[in-house]
N, C-alpha and C positions, 0 to 999 in steps of 0.2 A: 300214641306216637309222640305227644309232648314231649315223652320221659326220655325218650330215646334223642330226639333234638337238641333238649335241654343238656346232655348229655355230653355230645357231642357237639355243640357249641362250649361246652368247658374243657373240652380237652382241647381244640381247635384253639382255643383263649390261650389257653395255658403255653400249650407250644411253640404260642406268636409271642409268647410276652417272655417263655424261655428265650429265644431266637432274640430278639430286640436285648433283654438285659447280657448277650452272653457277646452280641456282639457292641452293645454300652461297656460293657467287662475290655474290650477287644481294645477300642477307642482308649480307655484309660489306659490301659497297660503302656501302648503306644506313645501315651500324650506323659503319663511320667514315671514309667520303667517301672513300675511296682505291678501286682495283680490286685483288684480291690478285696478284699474282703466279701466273702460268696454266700455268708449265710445271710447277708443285708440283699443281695442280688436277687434270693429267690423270692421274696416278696413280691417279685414284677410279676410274672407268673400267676400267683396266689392274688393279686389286684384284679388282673384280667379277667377271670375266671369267676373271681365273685359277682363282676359286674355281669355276666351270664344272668345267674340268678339272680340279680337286681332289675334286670330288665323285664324277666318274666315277674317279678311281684308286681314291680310299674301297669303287667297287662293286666291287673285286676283278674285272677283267676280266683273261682268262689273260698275257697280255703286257706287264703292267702296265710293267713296270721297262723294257723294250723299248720302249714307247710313249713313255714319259715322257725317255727319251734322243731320240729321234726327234723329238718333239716342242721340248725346248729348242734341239737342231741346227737345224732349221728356224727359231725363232724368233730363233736367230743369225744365219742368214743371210739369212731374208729383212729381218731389220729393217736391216743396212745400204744394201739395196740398195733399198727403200722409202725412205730417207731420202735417197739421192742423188735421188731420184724428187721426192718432194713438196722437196726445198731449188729444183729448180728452178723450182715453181710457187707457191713462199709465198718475199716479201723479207726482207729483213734477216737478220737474226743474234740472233732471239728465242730458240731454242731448240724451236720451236713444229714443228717440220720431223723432230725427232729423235719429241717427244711423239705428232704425226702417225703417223710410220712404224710404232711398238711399237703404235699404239692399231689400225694394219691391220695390223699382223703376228699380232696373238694370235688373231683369227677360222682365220687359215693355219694355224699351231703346235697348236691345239687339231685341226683337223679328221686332221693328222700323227698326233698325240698320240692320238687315237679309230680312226683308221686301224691304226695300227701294234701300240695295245694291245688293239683286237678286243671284240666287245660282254661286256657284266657275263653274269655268268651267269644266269638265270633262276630267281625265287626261289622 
């Protein structure tokens, strides 16, 4: 059940911290008629989301160090191959394709990362 929590507190992360940068994006636009720059934005998102799985290493679960290898492996490889994926359905050469791919790789990585380092222990 960790994997599944774990999980789902990263997508939950993610979509607050989409939600806050988009309306930070909202605020600037407002404040001086330009849009900011969107491939720096989705960082917020990808911040959120890691702390996810920063939290559960914090809870000492027995595999910790195991997980947290397993986990950035994964987020290695799934995010290039997610990114050949969305370049073919997003145009140009925004960058928006690379931002895309990491912002669906961390839900992957994190569920690895909870798989691999096993639940906290029981306090």
């Amino acid at each position: 059940m960790h994997v599944r929590e774990t999980v789902t507190a990263a997508v939950v992360a993610e979509t607050v911290g989409a939600l806050v940068a988009g309306l930070a994006a909202v605020v600037v636009r407002l404040v001086t008629g330009d849009w900011p720059d969107g491939t720096a934005w989705s960082s917020v998102p990808v911040m959120a989301a890691t702390g996810v799985a920063v939290d559960h290493y914090r809870k000492g679960p027995p595999h910790r160090g195991r997980g947290a290898l397993a986990g950035l492996l994964t987020l290695g490889a799934a995010s290039p191959g997610l990114m050949a994926v969305t370049g073919l359905w997003l145009p140009g050469d925004e960058g928006l394709d690379g931002a895309l791919a990491v912002v669906l790789a961390i839900p992957v990585a994190a569920a690895v990362f909870a798989a691999a380092a096993g639940p906290p222990p029981r306090a």
